[in-house]
NUTI-606608 format. One line per field, with one value per residue (C-alpha): residue number from 1; residue in one letter; z, x, y. Coordinates in steps of 0.05 Angstrom, whole numbers. Layout:
N
drennu <- c(NUM_...)
kolgu <- c(A_...)
Z <- c(Z_...)
X <- c(X_...)
Y <- c(Y_...)
This chain:
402
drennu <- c(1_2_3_4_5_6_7_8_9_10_11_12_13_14_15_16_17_18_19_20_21_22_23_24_25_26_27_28_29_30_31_32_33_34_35_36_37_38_39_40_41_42_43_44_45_46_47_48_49_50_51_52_53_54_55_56_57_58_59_60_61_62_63_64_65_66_67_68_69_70_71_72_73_74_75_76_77_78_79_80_81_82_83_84_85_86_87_88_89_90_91_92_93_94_95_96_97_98_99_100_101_102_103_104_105_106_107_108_109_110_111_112_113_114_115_116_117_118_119_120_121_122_123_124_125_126_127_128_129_130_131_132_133_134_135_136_137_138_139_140_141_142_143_144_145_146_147_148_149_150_151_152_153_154_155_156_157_158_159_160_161_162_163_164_165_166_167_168_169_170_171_172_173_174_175_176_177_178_179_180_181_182_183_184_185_186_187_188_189_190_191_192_193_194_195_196_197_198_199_200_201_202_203_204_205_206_207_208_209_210_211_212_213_214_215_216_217_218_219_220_221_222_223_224_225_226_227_228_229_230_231_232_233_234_235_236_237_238_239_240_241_242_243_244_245_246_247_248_249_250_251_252_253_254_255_256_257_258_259_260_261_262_263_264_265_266_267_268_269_270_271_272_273_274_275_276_277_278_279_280_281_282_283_284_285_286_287_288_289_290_291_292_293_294_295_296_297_298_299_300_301_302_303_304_305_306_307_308_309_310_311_312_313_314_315_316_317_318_319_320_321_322_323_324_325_326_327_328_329_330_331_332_333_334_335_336_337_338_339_340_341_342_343_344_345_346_347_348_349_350_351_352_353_354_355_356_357_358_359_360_361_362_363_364_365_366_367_368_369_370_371_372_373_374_375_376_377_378_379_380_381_382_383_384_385_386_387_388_389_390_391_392_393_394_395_396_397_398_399_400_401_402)
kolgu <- c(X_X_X_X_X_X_X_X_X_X_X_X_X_X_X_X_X_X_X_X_X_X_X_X_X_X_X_X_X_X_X_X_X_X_X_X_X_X_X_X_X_X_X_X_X_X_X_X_X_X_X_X_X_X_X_X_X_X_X_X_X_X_X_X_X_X_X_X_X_X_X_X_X_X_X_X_X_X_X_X_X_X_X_X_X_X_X_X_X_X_X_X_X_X_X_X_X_X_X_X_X_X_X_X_X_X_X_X_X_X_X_X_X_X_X_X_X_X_X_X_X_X_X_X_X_X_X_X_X_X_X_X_X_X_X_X_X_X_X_X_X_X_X_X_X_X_X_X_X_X_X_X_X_X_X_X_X_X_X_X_X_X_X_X_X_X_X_X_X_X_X_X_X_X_X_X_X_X_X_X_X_X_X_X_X_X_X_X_X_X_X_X_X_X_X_X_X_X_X_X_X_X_X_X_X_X_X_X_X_X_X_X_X_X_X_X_X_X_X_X_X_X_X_X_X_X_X_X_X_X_X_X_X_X_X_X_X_X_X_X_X_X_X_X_X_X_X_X_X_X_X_X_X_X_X_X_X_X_X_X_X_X_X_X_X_X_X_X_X_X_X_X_X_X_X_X_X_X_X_X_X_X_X_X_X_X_X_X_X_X_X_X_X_X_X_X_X_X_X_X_X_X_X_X_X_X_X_X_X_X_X_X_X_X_X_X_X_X_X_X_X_X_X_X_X_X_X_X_X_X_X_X_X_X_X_X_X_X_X_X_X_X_X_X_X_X_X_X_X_X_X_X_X_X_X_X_X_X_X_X_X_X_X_X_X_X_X_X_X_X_X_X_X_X_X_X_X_X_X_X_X_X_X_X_X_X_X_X_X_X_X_X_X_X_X_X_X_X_X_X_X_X)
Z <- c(1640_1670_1748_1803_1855_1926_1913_1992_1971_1930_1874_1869_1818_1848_1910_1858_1839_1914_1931_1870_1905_1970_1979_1963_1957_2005_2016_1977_1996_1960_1975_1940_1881_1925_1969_1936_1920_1915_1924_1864_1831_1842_1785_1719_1720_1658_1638_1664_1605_1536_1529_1514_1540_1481_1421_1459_1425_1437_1437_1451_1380_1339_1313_1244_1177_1143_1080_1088_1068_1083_1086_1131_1192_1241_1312_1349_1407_1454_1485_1548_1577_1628_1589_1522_1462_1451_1381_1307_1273_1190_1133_1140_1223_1274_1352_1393_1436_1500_1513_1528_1504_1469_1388_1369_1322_1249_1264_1242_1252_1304_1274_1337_1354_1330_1261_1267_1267_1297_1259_1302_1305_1264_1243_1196_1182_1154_1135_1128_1163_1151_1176_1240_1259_1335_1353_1404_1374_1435_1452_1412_1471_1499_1481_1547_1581_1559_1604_1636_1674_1693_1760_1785_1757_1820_1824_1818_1820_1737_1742_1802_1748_1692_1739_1759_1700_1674_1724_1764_1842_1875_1851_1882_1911_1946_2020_2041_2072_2152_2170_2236_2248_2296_2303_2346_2379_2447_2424_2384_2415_2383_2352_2420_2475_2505_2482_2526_2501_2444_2426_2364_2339_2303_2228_2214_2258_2217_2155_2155_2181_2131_2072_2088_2091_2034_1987_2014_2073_2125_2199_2211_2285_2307_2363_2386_2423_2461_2443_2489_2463_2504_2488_2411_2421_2454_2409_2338_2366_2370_2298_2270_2309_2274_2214_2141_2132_2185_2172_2224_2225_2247_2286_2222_2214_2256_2314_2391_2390_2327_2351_2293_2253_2316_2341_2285_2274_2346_2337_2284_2218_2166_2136_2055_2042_2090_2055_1984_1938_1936_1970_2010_2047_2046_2104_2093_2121_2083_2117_2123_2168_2160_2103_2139_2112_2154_2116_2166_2143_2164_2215_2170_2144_2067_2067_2103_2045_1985_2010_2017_1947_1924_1965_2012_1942_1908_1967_1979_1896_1911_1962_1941_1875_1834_1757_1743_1777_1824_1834_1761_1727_1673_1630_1636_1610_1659_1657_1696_1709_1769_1809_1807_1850_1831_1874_1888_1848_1874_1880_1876_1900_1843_1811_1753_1693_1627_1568_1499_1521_1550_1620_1645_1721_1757_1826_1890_1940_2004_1984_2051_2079_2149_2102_2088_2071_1987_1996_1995_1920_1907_1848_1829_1848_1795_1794_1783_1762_1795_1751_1756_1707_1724_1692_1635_1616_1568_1594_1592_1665_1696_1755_1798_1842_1912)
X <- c(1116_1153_1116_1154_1131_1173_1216_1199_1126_1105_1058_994_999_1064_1015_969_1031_1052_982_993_1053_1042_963_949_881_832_812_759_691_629_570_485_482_426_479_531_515_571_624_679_680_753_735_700_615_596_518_495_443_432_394_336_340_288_253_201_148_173_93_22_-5_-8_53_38_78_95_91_13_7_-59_-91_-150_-120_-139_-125_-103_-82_-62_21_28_100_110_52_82_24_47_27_64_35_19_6_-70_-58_-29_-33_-47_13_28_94_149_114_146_149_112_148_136_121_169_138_93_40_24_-48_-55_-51_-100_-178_-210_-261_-300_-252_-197_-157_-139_-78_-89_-20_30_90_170_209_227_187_162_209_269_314_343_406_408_436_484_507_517_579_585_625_583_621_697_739_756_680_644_578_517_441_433_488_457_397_435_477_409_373_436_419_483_466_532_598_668_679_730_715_690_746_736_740_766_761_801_780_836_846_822_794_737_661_607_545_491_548_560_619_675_724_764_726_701_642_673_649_709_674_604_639_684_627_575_623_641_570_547_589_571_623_575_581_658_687_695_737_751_825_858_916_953_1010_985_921_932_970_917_863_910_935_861_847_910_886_809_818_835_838_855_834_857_837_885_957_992_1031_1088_1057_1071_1011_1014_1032_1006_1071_1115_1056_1057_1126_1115_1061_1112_1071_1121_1113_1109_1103_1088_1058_1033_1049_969_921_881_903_988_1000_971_1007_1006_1030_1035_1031_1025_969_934_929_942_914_931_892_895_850_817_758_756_821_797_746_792_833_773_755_824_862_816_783_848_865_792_790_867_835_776_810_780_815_795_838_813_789_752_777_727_745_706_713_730_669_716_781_812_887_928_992_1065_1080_1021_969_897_839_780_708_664_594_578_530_519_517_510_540_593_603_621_661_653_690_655_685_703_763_806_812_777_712_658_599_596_594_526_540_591_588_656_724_776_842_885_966_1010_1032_1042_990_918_864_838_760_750_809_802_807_803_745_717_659_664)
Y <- c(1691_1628_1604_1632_1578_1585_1509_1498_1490_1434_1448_1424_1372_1336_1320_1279_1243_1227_1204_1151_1127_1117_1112_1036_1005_978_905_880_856_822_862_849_892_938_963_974_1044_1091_1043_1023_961_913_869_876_857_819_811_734_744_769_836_833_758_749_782_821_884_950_978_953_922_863_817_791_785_849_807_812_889_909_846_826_789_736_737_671_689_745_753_796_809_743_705_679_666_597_600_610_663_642_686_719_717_765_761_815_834_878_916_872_816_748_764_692_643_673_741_788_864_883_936_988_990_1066_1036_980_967_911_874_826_775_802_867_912_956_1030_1033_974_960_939_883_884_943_954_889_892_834_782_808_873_916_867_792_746_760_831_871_921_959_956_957_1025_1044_1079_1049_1094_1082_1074_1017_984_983_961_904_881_877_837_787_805_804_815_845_846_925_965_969_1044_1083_1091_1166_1198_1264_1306_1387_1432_1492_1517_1572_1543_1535_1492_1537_1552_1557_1615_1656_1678_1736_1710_1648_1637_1589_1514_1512_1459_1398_1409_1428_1372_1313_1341_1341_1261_1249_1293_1242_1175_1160_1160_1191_1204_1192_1267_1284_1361_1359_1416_1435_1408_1343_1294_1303_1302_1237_1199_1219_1215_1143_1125_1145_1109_1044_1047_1094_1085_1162_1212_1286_1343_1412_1464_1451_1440_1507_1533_1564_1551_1499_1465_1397_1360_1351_1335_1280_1252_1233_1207_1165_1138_1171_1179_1258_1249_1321_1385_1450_1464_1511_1538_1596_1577_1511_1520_1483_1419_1360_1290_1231_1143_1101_1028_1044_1094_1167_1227_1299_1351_1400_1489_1513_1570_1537_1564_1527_1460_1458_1471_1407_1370_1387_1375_1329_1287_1271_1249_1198_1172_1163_1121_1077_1064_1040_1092_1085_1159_1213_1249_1306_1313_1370_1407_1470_1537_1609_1663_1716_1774_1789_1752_1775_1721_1703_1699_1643_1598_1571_1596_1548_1605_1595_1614_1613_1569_1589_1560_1607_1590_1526_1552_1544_1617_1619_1689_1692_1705_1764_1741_1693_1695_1631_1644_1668_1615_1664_1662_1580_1598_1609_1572_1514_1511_1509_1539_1523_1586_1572_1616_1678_1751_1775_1773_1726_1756_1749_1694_1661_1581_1549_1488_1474_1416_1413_1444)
């Protein structure tokens, strides 16, 4: 059965392709390999040396000719990784050698010590070797000037190892986006003060600074703002002026107090789209200004962590100069039945389990958009298309982290 998405609401995936278009990249920095964890490379790293940078053993033994066989063996000298032998091994000699040590001019196997006895001054094998065997050839893994990894690769802890061990000590990164927070609404409380008749306690502030942090953006600016216009305008002006990304919780829908939209165009932010075609997070406002993002983002907190998932991911991937689209969408099989919606697409909070290598998606209850109890469970989000029929068990869908 065709979608039946309401045409005022913009589907999901035309907000990826607006993020494309108007979120531009960040300046570029140089930062020491050591800290630039988590950040995306702007230009391609290429090894300064070969890999191995020279014939090393692969084990603790003796490097010797394989020609030999069996032979008795003389010893001449002893290689430990840093401390070359400084000999050439000769037909009827060998050289005791450490792991990671220099292979010695003429040797051409290394025999493991597990396969050799010593015999006052010399050795011999209980089994012969091959060629080549136990040795890690110079250059094997990678030549000199082998590209390592590209631009638009996020850089992670195994390629801070691999950049360093490929003698590379800076590279050329993306500068980390600055992130502003603002939290409305009069009626919310931080957790430990007291309650007065229709207040309720903030998850949105904590939520939304622990999520920022969580992936590597450090401590956001967080601001709580009544909702009151001037207010919002002297605290969203504030943002704009020191913020790459601007993230607001609540004031975005069509209330008496939701001033975000009409600030906004004030403070001279130029509205790309207003309200999705998805459940939870419909309103969310997406908007320019002079290179900084605004994400106006529902006041239900289920919702403000669906577009964090979603959206927030997509622009931070855009200006951070991620080449991989984001978010990262897997497949998994549906485990249950799950309702689906005629007119928006559902992004559903659900568990994750691997069986028989398949990854199997069961949904949690509780999927309102004010409810935040089953993220205790949660490992996945699953994108649901708008349709009329429900989600059969065994059905394919797609998922990304939460």
């Amino acid at each position: 059965m065709a979608r039946r998405i309401d045409m005022a609401l913009l589907p999901i995936e035309e907000t990826f392709a607006r993020y494309r278009q108007w979120v531009g990249r960040l300046p570029t920095h140089r930062l020491p390999v050591e800290l630039a964890l988590g950040a995306v490379l702007a230009e391609a790293a290429a090894a300064r040396i070969a890999l191995p940078r020279f014939t090393q053993s692969a084990v603790d033994g003796y490097a010797l000719l394989a020609a030999d066989g069996q032979a008795p063996r003389t010893l001449i000298g002893t290689a430990a990784a840093g401390e070359p032998s400084g000999v050439t091994v000769g037909p009827g000699q060998a050289v005791r050698i450490l792991t990671g040590g220099v292979v010695p001019e003429g040797a051409d196997a290394v025999a493991r010590q597990e396969i050799v006895e010593r015999t006052g001054t010399g050795i011999v094998l209980t089994e012969a070797v091959r060629v080549g065997e136990a040795i890690r050839h110079e250059g094997e893994e990678l030549a000199s000037g082998s590209i390592i990894a590209n631009a638009g690769q996020r850089v992670t802890a195994g390629l801070v190892a691999a950049l360093a061990m490929a003698g590379i000590d800076s590279v050329e990164v993306y500068r980390r986006p600055r992130v502003a927070v603002l939290v409305t609404g009069d009626e919310v409380v931080r957790a430990g003060e007291p309650l007065a008749p229709g207040m309720v306690y903030d998850a949105n502030g904590p939520l939304l600074r622990s999520w920022f942090v969580e992936h590597g953006y450090g401590e956001p600016v967080v601001a709580y703002v009544r909702d009151d216009e001037s207010a919002l305008e002297e605290a969203l002006s504030a943002a704009l002026d020191s913020a790459d990304l601007i993230v607001t919780s609540g004031g975005v829908s069509v209330g008496d107090r939701d001033f975000v939209p009409l600030v906004a165009d004030r403070l001279g932010v130029r509205k790309v789209f207003w309200k999705v075609a998805q459940k939870p997070g419909k309103p969310l406002w997406f908007g320019m200004r002079e290179g900084k993002v605004l994400l106006g983002m529902p006041g239900n907190p289920a919702a403000v962590l669906v577009c964090l998932a979603v959206h927030a991911r997509a622009v931070l991937g855009r200006l951070e100069g991620e080449a991989a689209d984001q978010p990262k969408w897997r497949r998994g099989v549906l485990s249950a039945a799950v309702e689906a919606d005629p007119e928006r697409d559902r992004l559903v909070r659900m568990r994750l389990r691997n069986e028989d290598g398949l990854v199997m998606l069961e949904a949690l209850p509780h999927q309102d958009s004010h409810m935040l109890s089953n993220l205790a469970s949660a490992h996945a989000l699953v994108w649901l298309p708008s349709r009329a029929e429900a989600f059969a068990p065994g059905e394919r869908v797609s998922w990304t982290v939460i």
